[in-house]
N, C-alpha and C positions, 0 to 999 in steps of 0.2 A: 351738293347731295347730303349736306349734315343736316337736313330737318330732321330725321329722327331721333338723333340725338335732342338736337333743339324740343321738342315734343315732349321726350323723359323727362328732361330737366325741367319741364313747364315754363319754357320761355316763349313756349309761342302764344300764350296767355297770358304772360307777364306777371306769371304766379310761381317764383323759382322754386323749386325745390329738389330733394338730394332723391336721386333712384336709388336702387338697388344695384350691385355691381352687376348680378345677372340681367337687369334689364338695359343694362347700359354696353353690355357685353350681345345683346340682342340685336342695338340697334346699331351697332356699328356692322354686323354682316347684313347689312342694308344702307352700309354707307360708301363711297368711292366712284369717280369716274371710269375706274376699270369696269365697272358692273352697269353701265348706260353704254348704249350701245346706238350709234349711228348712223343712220342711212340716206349719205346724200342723195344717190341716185332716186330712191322715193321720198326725200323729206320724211323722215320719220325716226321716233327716238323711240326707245325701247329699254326698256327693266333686266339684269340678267336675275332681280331678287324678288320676291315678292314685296311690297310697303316699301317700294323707294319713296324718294318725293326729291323734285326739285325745286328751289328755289333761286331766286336774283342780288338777294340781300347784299351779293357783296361787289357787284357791280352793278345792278339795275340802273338806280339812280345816275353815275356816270355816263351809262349808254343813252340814258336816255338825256342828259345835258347835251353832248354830242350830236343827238339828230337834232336838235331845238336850235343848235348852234348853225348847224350844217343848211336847217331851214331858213333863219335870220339873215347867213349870208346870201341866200340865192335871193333872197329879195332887197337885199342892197346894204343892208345893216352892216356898218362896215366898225361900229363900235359895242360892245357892248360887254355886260358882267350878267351869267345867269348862275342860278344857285338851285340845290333842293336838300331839302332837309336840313339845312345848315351843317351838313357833313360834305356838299361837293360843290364845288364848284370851276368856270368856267369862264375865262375873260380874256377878249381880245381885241385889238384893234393901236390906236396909238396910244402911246401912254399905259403908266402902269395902275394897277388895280390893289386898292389897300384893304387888305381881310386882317381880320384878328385871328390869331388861333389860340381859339377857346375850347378844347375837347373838354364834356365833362362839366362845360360852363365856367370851367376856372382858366383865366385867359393865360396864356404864356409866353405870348409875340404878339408882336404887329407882324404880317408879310406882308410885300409888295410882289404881284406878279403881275409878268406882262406875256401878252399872248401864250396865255399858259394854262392849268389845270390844277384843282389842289382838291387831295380825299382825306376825308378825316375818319379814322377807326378809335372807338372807344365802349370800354364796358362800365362805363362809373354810372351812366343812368338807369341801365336795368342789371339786377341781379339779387342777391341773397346774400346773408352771413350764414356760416354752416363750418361749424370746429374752430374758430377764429379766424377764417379765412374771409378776403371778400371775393365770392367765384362770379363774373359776367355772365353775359348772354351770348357771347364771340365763341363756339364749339374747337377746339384741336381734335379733328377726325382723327388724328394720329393715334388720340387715347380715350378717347370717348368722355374727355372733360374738360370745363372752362378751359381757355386758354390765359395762361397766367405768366409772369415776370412781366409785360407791357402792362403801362398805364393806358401810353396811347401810343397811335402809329399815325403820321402824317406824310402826305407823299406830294411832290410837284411834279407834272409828267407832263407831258405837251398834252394829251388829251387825258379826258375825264374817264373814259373808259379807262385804261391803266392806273389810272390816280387813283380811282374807289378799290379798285381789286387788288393793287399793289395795298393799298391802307390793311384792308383786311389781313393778306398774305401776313404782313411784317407783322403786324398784331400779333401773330400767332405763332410765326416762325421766327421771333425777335432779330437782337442787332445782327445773327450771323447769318439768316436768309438776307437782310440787307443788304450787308457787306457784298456777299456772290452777286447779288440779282446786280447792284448799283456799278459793282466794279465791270462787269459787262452790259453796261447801258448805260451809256454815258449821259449826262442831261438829266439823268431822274434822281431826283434827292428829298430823302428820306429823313424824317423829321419824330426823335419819339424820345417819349420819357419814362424811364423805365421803374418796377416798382419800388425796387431800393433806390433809387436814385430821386427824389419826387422832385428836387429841386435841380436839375438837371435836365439841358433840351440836348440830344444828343445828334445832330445832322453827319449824315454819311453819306456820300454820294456827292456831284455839285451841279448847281444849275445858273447857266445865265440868265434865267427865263426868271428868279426870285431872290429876293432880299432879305432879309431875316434882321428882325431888331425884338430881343428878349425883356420881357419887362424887369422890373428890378430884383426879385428875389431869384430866378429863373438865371442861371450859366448856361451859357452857350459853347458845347462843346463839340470840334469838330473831329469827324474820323475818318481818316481818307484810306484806311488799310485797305 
């Protein structure tokens, strides 16, 4: 539900720029799943505000690897590696599957996964400078501004659905949404580097489903709290 924030800040045109506090204070009492409203028994979704909007940005892509996946197996595909956008992807069958993780374009591992899922979140390719700051295009509904301390968030989940939406989540709610989410989800492991830290891969959580080899300037640090 953050497009109107996204909108203010002109990221949905890829044209950043700073609101005004007031209009960024407007667009957030138009932001929150408390204010969309459900109705299975009609299939129907509903506004409790005027000028919501909603958008997929932070899972789309994953759900949508998941049916592709889901489709490949029913017709026999019993091996394969699919990707979109180069932020998700999706691989399974025998043997493991070697990605780089590159968020940002600057690489900072090799992974190996196997029958597994990996979401990439990053704000380094779209944004603005504004007071010496570098602000993304990733919205913190919470305040109605970029979301800032992550460089990146990367996630290994058994599916792609989880992997994209966890990426984004951590992006925003940094290591200490991690730590909770990871420490009750066992299997899902969480991969980020943080903006004081640039040379620093921070993984939390663990997964037998992936492998991690950091390139050389890049420390690999683990945190199991």
């Amino acid at each position: 539900t953050s497009t109107p924030l996204s909108r203010e800040w002109g990221f949905l045109q890829r044209q950043g720029r700073q609101p005004s506090p007031e209009a960024v204070e407007s667009a957030r009492c138009r932001v929150g799943m408390d204010r969309v409203v459900l109705d299975p028994e009609r299939g129907t979704v509903s506004f409790a505000a005027l000028g919501m909007e909603l958008n997929m940005g932070s899972v789309g892509k994953g759900w949508a690897l998941d049916r592709v996946a889901a489709g490949l197996r029913k017709t026999g595909v019993e091996r394969a590696l699919v990707s979109a956008g180069g932020s998700s992807f999706l691989g399974w069958g025998r043997g493991e599957w070697p990605l780089a993780l590159a968020p940002g374009r600057t690489k900072l591992a090799d992974l190996w996964i196997e029958n597994a899922s990996l979401g990439i979140s990053g704000a380094g390719e779209q944004g603005f400078e504004a007071g010496g700051r570098r602000l993304g295009h990733v919205m913190d509904p919470r305040t109605g501004q970029p979301a800032e301390g992550v460089r990146s968030a990367s996630v290994v989940a058994e599916d792609a659905t989880s992997a994209d939406a966890l990426a984004t989540a951590f992006l925003i709610g940094g290591p200490s949404l991690a730590r909770e989410y990871c420490g009750g989800h066992p299997g899902t492991l969480a991969l980020m580097v943080l903006e004081d830290e640039p040379e620093t891969l921070l993984a939390i959580g663990t997964s037998d489903r992936a492998q991690v080899e950091t390139v050389a300037r890049i420390d690999l640090v683990s945190d199991q709290e």
